[in-house]
VMD Tcl script that draws the C-alpha trace (Angstrom):
set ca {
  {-15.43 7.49 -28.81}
  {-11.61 7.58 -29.80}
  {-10.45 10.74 -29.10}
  {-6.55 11.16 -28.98}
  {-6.15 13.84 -26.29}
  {-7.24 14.24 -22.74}
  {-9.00 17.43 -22.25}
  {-6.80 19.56 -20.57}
  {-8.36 23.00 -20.79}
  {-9.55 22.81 -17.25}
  {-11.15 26.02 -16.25}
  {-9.82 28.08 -13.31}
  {-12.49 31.13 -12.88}
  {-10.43 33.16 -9.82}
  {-7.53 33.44 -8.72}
  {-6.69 33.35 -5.18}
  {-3.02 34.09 -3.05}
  {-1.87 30.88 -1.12}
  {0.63 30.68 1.42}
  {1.94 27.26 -0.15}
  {0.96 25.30 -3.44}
  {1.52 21.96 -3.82}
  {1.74 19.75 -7.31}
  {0.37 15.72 -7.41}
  {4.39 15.07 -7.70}
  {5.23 16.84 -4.72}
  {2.52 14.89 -2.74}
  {3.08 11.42 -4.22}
  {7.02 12.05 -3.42}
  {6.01 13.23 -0.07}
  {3.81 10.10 0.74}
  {6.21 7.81 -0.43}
  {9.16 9.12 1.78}
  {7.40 9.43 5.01}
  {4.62 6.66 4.96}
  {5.12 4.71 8.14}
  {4.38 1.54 6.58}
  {7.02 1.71 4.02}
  {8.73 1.79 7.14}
  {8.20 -0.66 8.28}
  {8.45 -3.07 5.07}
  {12.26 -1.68 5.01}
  {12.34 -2.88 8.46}
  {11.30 -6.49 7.19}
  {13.57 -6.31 4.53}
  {16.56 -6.18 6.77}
  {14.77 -9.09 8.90}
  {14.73 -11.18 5.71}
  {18.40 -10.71 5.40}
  {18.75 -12.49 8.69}
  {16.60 -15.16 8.05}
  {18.01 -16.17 5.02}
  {22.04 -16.00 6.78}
  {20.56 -17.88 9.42}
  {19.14 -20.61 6.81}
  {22.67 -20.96 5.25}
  {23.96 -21.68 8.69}
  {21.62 -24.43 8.72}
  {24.45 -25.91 6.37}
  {27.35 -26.18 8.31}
  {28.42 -28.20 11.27}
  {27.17 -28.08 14.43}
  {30.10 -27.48 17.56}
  {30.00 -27.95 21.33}
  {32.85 -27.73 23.59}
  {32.10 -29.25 26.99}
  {34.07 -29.67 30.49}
  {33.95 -30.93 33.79}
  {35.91 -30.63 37.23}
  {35.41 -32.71 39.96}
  {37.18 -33.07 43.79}
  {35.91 -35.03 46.93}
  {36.80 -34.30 50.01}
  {37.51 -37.70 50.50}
  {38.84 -40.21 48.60}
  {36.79 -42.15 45.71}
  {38.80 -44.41 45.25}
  {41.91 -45.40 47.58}
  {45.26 -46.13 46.47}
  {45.79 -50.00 45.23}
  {49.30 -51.07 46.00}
  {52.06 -50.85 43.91}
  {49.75 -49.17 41.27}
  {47.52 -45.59 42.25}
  {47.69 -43.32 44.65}
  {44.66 -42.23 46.06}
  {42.13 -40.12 43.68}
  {39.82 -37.48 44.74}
  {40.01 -35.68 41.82}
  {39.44 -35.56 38.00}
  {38.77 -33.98 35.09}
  {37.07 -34.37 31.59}
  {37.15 -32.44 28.77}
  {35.20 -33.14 25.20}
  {34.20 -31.75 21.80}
  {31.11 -32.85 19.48}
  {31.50 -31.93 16.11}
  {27.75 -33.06 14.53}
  {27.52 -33.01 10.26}
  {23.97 -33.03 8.82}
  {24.20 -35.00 5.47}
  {21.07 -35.60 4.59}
  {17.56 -34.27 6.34}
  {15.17 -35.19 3.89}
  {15.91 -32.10 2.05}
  {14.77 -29.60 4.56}
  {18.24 -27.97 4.59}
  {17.18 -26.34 0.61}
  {13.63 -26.03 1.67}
  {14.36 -23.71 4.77}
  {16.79 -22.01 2.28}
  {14.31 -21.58 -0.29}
  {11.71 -20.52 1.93}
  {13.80 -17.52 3.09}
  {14.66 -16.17 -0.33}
  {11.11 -16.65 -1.19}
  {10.04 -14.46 1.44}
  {12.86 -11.89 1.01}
  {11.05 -11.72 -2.46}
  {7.22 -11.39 -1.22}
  {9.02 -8.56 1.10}
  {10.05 -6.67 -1.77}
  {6.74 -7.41 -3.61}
  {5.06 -6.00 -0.88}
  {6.66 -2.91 -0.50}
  {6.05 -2.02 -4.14}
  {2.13 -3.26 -4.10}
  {2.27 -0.53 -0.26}
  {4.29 2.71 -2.61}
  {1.54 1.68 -5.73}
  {-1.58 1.64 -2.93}
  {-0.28 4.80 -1.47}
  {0.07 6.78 -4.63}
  {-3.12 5.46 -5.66}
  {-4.81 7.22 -2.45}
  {-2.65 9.86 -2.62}
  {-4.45 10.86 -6.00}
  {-7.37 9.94 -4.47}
  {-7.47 12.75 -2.20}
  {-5.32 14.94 -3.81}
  {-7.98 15.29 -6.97}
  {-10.97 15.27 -4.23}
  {-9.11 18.41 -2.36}
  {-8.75 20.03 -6.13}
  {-12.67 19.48 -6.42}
  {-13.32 21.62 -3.56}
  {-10.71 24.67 -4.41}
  {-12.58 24.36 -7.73}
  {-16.69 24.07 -6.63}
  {-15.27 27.00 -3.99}
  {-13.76 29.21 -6.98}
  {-17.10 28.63 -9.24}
  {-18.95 30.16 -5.84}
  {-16.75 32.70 -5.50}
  {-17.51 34.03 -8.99}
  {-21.11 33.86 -8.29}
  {-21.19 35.87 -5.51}
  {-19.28 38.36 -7.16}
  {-22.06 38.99 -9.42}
  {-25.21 38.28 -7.42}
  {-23.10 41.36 -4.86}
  {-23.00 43.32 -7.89}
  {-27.09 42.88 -8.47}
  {-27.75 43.17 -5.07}
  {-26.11 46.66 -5.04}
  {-27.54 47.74 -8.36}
  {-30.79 46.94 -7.06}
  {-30.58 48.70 -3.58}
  {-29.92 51.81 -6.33}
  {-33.04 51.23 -7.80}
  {-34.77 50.18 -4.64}
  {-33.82 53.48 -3.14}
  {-35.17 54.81 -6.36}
  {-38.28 53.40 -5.80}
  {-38.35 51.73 -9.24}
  {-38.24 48.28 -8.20}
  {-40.27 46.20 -5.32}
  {-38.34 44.95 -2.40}
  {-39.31 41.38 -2.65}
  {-37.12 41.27 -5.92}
  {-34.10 42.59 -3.54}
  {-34.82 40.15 -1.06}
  {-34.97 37.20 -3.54}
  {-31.80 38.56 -4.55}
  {-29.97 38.72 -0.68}
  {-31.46 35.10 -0.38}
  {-29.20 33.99 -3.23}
  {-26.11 35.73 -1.76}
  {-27.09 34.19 2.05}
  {-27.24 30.68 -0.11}
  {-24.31 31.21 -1.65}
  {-22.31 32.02 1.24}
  {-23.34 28.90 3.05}
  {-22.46 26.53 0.47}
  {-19.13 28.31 0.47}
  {-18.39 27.82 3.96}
  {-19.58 24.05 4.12}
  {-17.31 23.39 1.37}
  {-14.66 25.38 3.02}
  {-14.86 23.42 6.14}
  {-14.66 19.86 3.81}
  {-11.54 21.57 2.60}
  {-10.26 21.80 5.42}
  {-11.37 18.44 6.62}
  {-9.99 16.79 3.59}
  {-6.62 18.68 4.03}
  {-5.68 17.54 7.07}
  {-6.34 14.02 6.31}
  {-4.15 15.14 3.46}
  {-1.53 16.31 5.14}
  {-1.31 13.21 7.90}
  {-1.13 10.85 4.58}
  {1.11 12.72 3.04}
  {3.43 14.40 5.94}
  {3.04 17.88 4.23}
  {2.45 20.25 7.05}
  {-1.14 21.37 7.32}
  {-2.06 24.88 6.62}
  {-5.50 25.96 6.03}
  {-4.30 28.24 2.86}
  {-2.79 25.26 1.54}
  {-3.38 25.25 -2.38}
  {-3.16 21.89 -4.64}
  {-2.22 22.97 -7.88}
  {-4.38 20.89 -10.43}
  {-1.43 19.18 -12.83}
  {-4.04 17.12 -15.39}
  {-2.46 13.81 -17.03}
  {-2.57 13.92 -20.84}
  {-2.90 10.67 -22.18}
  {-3.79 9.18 -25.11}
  {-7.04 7.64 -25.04}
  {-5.51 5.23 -28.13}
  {-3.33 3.85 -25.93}
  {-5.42 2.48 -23.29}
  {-4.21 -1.43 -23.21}
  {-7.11 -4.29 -23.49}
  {-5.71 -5.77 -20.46}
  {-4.46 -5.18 -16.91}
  {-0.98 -6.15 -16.46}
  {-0.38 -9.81 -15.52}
  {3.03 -8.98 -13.59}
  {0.91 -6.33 -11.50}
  {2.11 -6.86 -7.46}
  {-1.11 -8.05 -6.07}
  {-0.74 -11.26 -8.74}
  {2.94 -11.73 -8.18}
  {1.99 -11.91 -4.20}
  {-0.39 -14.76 -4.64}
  {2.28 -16.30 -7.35}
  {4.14 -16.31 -4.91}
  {2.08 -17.86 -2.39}
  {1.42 -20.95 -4.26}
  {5.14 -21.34 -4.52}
  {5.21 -20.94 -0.93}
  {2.35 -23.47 -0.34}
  {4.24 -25.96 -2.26}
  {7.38 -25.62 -0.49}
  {5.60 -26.04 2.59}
  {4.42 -29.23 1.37}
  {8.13 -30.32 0.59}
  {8.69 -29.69 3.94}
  {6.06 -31.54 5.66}
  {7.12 -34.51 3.68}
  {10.75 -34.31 5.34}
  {9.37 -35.67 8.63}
  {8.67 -38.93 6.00}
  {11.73 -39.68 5.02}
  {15.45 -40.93 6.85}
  {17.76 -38.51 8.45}
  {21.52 -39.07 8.04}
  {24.10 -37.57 10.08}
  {27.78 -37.48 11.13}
  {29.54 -37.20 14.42}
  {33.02 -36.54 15.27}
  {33.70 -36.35 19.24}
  {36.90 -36.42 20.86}
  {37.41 -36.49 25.06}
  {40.00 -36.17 27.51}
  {40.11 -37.56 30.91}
  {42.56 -37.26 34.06}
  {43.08 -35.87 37.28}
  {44.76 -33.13 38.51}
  {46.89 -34.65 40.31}
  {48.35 -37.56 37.83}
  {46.43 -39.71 40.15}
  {44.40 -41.31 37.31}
  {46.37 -41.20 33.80}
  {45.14 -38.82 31.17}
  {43.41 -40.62 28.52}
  {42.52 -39.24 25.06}
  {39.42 -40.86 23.08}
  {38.68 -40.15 19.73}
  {35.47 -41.51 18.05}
  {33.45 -41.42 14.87}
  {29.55 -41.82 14.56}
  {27.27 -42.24 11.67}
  {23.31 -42.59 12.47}
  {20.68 -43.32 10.18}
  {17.08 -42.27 11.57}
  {13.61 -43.72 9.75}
  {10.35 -42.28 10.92}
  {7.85 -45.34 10.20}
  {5.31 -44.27 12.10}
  {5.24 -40.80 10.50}
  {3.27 -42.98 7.77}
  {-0.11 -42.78 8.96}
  {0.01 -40.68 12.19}
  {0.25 -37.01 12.12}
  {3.06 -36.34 9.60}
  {1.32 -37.95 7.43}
  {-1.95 -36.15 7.60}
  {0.03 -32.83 7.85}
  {1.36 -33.21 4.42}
  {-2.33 -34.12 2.98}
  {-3.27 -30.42 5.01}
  {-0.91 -28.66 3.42}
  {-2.08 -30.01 -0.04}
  {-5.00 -28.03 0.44}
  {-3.55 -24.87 1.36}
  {-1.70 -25.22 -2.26}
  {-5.39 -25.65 -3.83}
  {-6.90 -22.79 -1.79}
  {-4.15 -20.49 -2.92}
  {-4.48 -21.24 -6.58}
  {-8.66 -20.56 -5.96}
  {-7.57 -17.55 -4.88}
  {-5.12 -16.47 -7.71}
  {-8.12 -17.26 -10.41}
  {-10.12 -15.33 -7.85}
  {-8.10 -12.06 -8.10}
  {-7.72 -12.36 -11.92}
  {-11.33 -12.36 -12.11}
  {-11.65 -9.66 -9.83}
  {-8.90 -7.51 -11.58}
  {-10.61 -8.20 -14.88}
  {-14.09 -6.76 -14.30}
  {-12.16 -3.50 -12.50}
  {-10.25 -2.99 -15.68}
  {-13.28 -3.26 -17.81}
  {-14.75 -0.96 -15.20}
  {-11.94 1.65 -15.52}
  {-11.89 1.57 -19.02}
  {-15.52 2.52 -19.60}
  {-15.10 4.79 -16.94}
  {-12.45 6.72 -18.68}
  {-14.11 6.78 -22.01}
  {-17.35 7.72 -20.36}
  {-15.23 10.57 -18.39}
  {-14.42 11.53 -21.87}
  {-17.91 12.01 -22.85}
  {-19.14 13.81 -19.00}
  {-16.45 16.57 -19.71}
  {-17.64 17.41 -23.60}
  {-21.09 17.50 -22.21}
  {-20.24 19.40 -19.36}
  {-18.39 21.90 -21.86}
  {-20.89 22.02 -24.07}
  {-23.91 22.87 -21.33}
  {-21.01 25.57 -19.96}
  {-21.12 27.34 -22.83}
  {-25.45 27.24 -23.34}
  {-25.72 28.04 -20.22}
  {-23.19 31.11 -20.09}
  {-24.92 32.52 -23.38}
  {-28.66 31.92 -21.61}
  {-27.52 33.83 -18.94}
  {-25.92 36.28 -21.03}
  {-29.18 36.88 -22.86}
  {-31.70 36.80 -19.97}
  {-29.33 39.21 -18.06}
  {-29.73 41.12 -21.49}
  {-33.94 40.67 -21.34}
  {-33.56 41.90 -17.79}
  {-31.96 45.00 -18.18}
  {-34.63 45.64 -21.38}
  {-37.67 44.70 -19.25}
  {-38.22 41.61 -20.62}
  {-36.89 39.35 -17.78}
  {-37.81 38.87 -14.74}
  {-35.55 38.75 -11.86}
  {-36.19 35.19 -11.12}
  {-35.48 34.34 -14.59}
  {-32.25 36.08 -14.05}
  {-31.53 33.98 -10.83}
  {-32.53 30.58 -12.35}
  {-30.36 31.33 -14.96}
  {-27.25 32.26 -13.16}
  {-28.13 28.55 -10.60}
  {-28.13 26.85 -14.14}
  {-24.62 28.37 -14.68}
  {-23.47 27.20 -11.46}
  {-24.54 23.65 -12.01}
  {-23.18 23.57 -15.16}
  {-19.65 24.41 -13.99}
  {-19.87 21.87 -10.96}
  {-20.77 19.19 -13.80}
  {-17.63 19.95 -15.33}
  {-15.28 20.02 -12.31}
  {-16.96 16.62 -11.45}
  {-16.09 14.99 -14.75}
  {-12.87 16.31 -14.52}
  {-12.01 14.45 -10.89}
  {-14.27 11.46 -12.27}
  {-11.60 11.48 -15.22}
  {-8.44 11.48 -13.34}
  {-9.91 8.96 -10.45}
  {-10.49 6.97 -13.21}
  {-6.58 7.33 -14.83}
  {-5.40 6.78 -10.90}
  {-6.96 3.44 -10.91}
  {-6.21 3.07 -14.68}
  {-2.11 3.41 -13.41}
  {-2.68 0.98 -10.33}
  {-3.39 -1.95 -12.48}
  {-1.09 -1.31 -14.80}
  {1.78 -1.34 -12.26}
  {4.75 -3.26 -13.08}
  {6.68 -3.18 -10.07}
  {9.26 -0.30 -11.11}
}
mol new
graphics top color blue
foreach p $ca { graphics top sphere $p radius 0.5 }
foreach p [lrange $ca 0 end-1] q [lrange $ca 1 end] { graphics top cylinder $p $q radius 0.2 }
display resetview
């Protein structure tokens, strides 16, 4: 089937006052703006922000400034002749100044690392908005089903009130039995309790509705149906390769193999720098100030990191980075067989709602005409009720391939996300 439009001739058979009315764009904006776990992913955002000033940090040199008093209240050391006097007191005062140079690159690692997650943040907040509109339709189009399956009632019992009146007339009469009055006040009692059990799912689904979405809950709450017209021509052969939930585990493997660069640092030499400068004295000029400058340069090797732990903690991580590409090809796979699914759904969503048209309209006319018999004698009453069930079924058929279509076009839009 390759038909260009989406049907879009939904039928609404009442029309009902609502306090409030609310479109699928006023929810989805709703959703987006007060989801909690947005929320918190903005929240993480900012936290990424640190991380990665506190990796560039890592860069620069580290300072200490460091003192020390000291006084006895005797003397330490007595006064030599001709040279000291007496010294009970003193004093020392020093700064380390310590330069990483080289760390077996874990200084661009850490770095790395905290862009990378910065990115996954943002990935993950688009992949939460996508998810949340997704459900968002979800429920929106299952609440629409209800107002819809409640209007089709509504317009039944209009008419079976209608018969049951006409008949109390003839009843009263004495041209009919009353068995064919009761069958008649059965249908109405039928009708009315299907109308309140969907009337309490409604409601049910409403206020889950209305939590999800932060739209205050009212019972008269109306969803106004707003039906997507898209081309069924331009349905794409393929889910979108960029789509969030990919780009996560992308980025996961990057991750993975970062981490492995990073487990290899505790292989390799560390070179550093250090620059300290003291000064020592007493208060008192008993001992003479002295000022020491000094310059160190270490070299550290890890041998034994070769085959003890370090070692085996690189060969660990080596597997994560295999596990995480399994479960890239895993996903693809996975994403694959829902398109296909979605696709067939749609065009066999297509096909539900020409069907359910087309019985609509047989079924209308076979009412029509045993209503017709009826009035003539040549129906019987049950005919007349069968008929006017058929009717009924009919129209729920269509309001279900309706929702089955736009489910399907929810799901169709999730895969095709791009990020934007």
């Amino acid at each position: 089937m390759n038909k260009l439009l989406i049907y879009i001739g939904f039928l609404l058979w009442g029309s009902i006052a609502y306090s409030q009315q609310v479109s699928l764009e006023e929810a989805l904006e709703s959703a987006i703006k007060k989801n909690p776990t947005l929320e918190n992913i903005q929240l993480d955002q900012q936290a990424d922000l640190l991380t990665i000033h506190s990796a560039k940090t890592a860069n620069l040199p580290k300072v200490s400034l460091s003192a020390m008093g000291l006084y006895a209240f005797d003397n330490l050391i007595n006064g030599i002749p001709f040279m000291t006097k007496p010294i009970d007191n003193a004093y020392m005062m020093g700064v380390n100044v310590v330069q990483p140079i080289y760390l077996g690159g874990k200084i661009k690692i850490s770095n790395d690392l905290a862009k990378l997650q910065s990115e996954v943040t943002t990935l993950k907040l688009t992949q939460s908005q996508d998810s949340i509109r997704l459900m968002t339709k979800n429920k929106f189009w299952n609440i629409v089903r209800l107002q819809e399956q409640i209007t089709v009632l509504d317009k039944q019992l209009d008419y079976v009130k209608h018969l049951e009146k006409q008949l109390n007339d003839l009843l009263k009469a004495g041209l009919i039995a009353r068995n064919d009055l009761l069958k008649v006040t059965v249908k109405r009692s039928n009708i009315l309790l299907n109308q309140s059990k969907l009337d309490n799912g409604r409601k049910v689904a409403l206020l889950d509705f209305s939590f999800y979405t932060g739209i205050p809950y009212r019972e008269e709450l109306h969803l106004l149906d707003d039906p997507q017209q898209q081309p069924l021509s331009e349905i794409r052969d393929s889910y979108n390769s960029q789509h969030p939930l990919i780009e996560l585990l992308n980025k996961n493997i990057e991750a993975q193999h970062l981490m492995v660069k990073d487990k290899k640092t505790a292989l390799k030499p560390q070179v550093f720098i250090s620059l300290d400068a003291m000064q020592t004295g007493s208060f008192n000029n008993s001992l003479p100030g002295n000022f020491v400058p000094m310059v160190l340069g270490g070299v550290s090797i890890p041998l034994s990191s070769l085959w003890s732990k370090e070692n085996n903690d690189v060969k660990h991580q080596q597997i994560e980075v295999k596990k995480a590409e399994n479960n890239l090809k895993t996903l693809k796979d996975q994403l694959s067989v829902q398109y296909k699914s979605i696709q067939l759904g749609i065009e066999d969503a297509y096909k539900q709602i020409d069907f359910a048209e087309e019985n609509k309209r047989a079924t209308e006319e076979n009412l029509k005409v045993i209503r017709d018999n009826y009035s003539s004698g040549f129906a019987t009453l049950t005919e007349v009720m069968e008929a006017q069930t058929m009717v009924q079924q009919a129209h729920f058929e269509k309001v279900e391939a309706f929702i089955h279509l736009q489910n399907n076009f929810a799901n169709y839009d999730y895969l095709l996300s791009t990020g934007h």
